[in-house]
C-alpha positions in Angstrom: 129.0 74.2 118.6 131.1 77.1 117.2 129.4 80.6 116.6 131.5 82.3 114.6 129.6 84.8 112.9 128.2 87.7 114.9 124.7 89.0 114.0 122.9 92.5 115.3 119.7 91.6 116.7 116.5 93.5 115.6 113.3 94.7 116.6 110.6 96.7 114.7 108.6 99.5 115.9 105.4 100.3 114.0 104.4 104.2 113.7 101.2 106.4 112.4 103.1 107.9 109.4 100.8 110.5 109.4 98.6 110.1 106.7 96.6 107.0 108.3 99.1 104.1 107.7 102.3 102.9 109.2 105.8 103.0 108.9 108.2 99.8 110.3 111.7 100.9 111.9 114.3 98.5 112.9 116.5 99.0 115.7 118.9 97.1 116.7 118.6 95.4 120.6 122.5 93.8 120.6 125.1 91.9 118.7 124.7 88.1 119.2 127.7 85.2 118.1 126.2 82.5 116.2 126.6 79.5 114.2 124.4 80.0 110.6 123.1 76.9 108.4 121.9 77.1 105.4 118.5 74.6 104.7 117.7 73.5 101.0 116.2 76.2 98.7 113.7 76.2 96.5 112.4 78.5 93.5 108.8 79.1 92.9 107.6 80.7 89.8 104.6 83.6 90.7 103.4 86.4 89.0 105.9 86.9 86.1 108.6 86.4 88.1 110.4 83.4 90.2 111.1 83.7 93.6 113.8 81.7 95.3 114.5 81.3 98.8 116.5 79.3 101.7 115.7 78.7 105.2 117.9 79.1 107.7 119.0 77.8 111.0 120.9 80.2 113.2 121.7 79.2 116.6 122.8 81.0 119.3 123.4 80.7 123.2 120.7 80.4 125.2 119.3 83.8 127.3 116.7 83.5 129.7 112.8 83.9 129.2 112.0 87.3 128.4 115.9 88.4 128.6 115.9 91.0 125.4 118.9 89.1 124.1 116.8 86.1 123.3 115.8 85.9 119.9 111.5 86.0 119.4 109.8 85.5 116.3 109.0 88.0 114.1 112.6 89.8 114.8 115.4 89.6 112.5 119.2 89.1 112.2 121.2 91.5 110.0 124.9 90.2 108.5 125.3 93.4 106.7 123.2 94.1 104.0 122.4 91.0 104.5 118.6 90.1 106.8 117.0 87.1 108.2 113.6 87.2 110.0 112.8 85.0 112.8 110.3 82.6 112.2 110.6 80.6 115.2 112.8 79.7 118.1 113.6 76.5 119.6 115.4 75.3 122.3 118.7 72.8 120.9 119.3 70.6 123.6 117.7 69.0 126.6 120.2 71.5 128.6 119.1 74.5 127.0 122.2 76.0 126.4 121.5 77.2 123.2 118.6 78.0 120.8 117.8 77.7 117.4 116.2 80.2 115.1 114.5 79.2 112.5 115.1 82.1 109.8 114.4 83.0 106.2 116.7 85.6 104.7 114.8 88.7 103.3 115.7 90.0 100.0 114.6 92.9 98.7 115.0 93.8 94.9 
């Protein structure tokens, strides 16, 4: 497996914004090398407006349980501009030398 493509790993935090709802900040928890496959995409027509989108399997070397370089769900991946969020993780191999991520790439218009 070749990771060749390094990712910053990210966490929300959720805070009172003050005027009784929430705001969602991302930090960043570490940079992570991994190996990014695109899945087949699919467009879906809703409200005026089609939305397309592509799943994504990103894996990466295995950490240890609760290690905060392994990936969880509900975290995301930034390439850039560009962000994936995690939807769920899996180990690869019997070995567990690496996981995958299963990921959907957020784009905001």
């Amino acid at each position: 497996m070749i990771l060749n493509r390094k990712l910053t790993l990210e966490e929300a935090a959720v805070a009172p914004d003050g005027a009784g709802g929430f705001t969602e900040t991302w930090s960043s928890v570490g940079e992570i090398w991994a190996h990014v496959k695109p899945g087949t995409g699919r467009e879906k027509a809703q409200d005026f407006v089609t939305l397309s989108t592509v799943p994504y399997r990103i894996t990466v070397r295995a950490a240890p349980d609760g290690a905060p370089s392994r990936p969880k769900p509900n975290q995301r991946f930034r390439d850039g501009s560009r962000l994936f969020r995690i939807r769920a993780v899996a180990e690869a191999n019997p070995d567990a030398r690496y996981l995958v991520c299963f990921a959907q790439e957020e784009v905001s218009a």
